[in-house]
Wavefront OBJ file of the C-alpha trace (Angstrom):
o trace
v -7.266 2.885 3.523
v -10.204 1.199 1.620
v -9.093 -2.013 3.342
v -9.631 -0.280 7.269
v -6.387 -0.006 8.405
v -6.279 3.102 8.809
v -8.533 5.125 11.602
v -8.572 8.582 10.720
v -10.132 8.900 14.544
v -7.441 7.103 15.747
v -4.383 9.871 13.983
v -2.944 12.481 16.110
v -0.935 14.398 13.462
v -0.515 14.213 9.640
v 3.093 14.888 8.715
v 2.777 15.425 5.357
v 5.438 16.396 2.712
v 4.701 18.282 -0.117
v 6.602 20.626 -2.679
v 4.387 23.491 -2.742
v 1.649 25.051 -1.635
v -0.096 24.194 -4.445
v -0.958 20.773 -3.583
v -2.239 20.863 -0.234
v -5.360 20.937 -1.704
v -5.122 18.156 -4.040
v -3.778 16.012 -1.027
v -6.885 16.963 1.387
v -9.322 15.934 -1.637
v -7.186 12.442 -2.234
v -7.430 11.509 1.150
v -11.223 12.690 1.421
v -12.031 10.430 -1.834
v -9.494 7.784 -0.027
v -12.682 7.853 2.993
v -10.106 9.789 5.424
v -10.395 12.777 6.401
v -7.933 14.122 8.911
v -8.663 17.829 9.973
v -6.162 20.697 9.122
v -5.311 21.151 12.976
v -3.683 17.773 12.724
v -1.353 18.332 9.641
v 2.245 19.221 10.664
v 4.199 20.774 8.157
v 7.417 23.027 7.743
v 6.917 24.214 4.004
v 6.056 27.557 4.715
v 9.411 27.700 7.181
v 12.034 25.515 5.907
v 10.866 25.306 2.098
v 11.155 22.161 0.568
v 13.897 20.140 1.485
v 12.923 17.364 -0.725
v 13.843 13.970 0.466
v 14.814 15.366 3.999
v 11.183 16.724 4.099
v 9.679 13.624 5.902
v 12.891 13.586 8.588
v 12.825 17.098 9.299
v 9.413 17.561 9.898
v 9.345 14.238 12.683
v 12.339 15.883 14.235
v 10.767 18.589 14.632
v 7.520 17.315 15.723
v 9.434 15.535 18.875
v 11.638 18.255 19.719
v 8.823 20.889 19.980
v 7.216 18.826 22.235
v 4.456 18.211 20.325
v 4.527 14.289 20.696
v 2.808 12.520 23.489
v 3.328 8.475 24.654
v 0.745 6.184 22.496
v 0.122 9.016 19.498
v -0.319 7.648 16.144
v 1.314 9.896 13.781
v 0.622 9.601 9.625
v 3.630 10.362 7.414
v 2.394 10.811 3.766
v 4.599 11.525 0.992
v 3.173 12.124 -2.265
v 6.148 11.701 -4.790
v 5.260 13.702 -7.977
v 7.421 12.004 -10.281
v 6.130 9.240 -10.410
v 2.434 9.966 -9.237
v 2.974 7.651 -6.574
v 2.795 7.915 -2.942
v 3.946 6.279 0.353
v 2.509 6.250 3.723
v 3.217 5.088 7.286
v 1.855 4.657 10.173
v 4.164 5.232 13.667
v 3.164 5.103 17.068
v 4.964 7.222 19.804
v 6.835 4.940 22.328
v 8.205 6.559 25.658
v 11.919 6.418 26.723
v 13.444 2.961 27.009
v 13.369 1.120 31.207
v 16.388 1.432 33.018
l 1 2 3 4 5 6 7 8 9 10 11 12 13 14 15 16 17 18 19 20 21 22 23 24 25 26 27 28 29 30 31 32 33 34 35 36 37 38 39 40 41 42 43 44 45 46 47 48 49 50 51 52 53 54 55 56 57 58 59 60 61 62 63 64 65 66 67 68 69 70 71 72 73 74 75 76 77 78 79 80 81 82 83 84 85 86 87 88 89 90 91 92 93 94 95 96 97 98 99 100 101 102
């Protein structure tokens, strides 16, 4: 993120996994001190419906993103997945692609 290669003006939604509500917070400030700040009306999550379904988490929540009908042609959509563990974390970047030509 330091590098540029990531637009925060440029994200539609924030799926983010995390274990518990209590480090939504602590995710908000890393990406702030990161230089991105994405606001709360893009974060998509499903803790406070499905729980935490650990590894699943990231899966889920895109699944459930496209099947709402939330998803448009040409979003960019963040997936962030803070791994506590191992106080490491993984991100990536997708763009939304309409159905294949016939």
């Amino acid at each position: 993120m330091k590098e540029g290669r990531v637009d925060p003006d440029a994200i539609d939604w924030m799926v983010c996994h995390y274990s518990s509500h209590f480090f939504k917070e602590e995710i908000f400030r890393l990406l702030e001190h990161g230089g991105v700040t994405i606001p709360e009306e893009k974060w998509f999550t499903n803790l406070y419906t499905k729980g935490n379904t650990a590894s699943a988490s990231i899966y889920i929540m895109l699944e459930e993103l496209l099947n709402e009908g939330h998803l448009t042609e040409g979003q960019h959509v963040l997936c962030v997945v803070p791994e506590s563990g191992r106080f490491q974390t993984s991100i990536m970047m997708l763009t939304v692609v309409g159905p294949p030509s016939e």
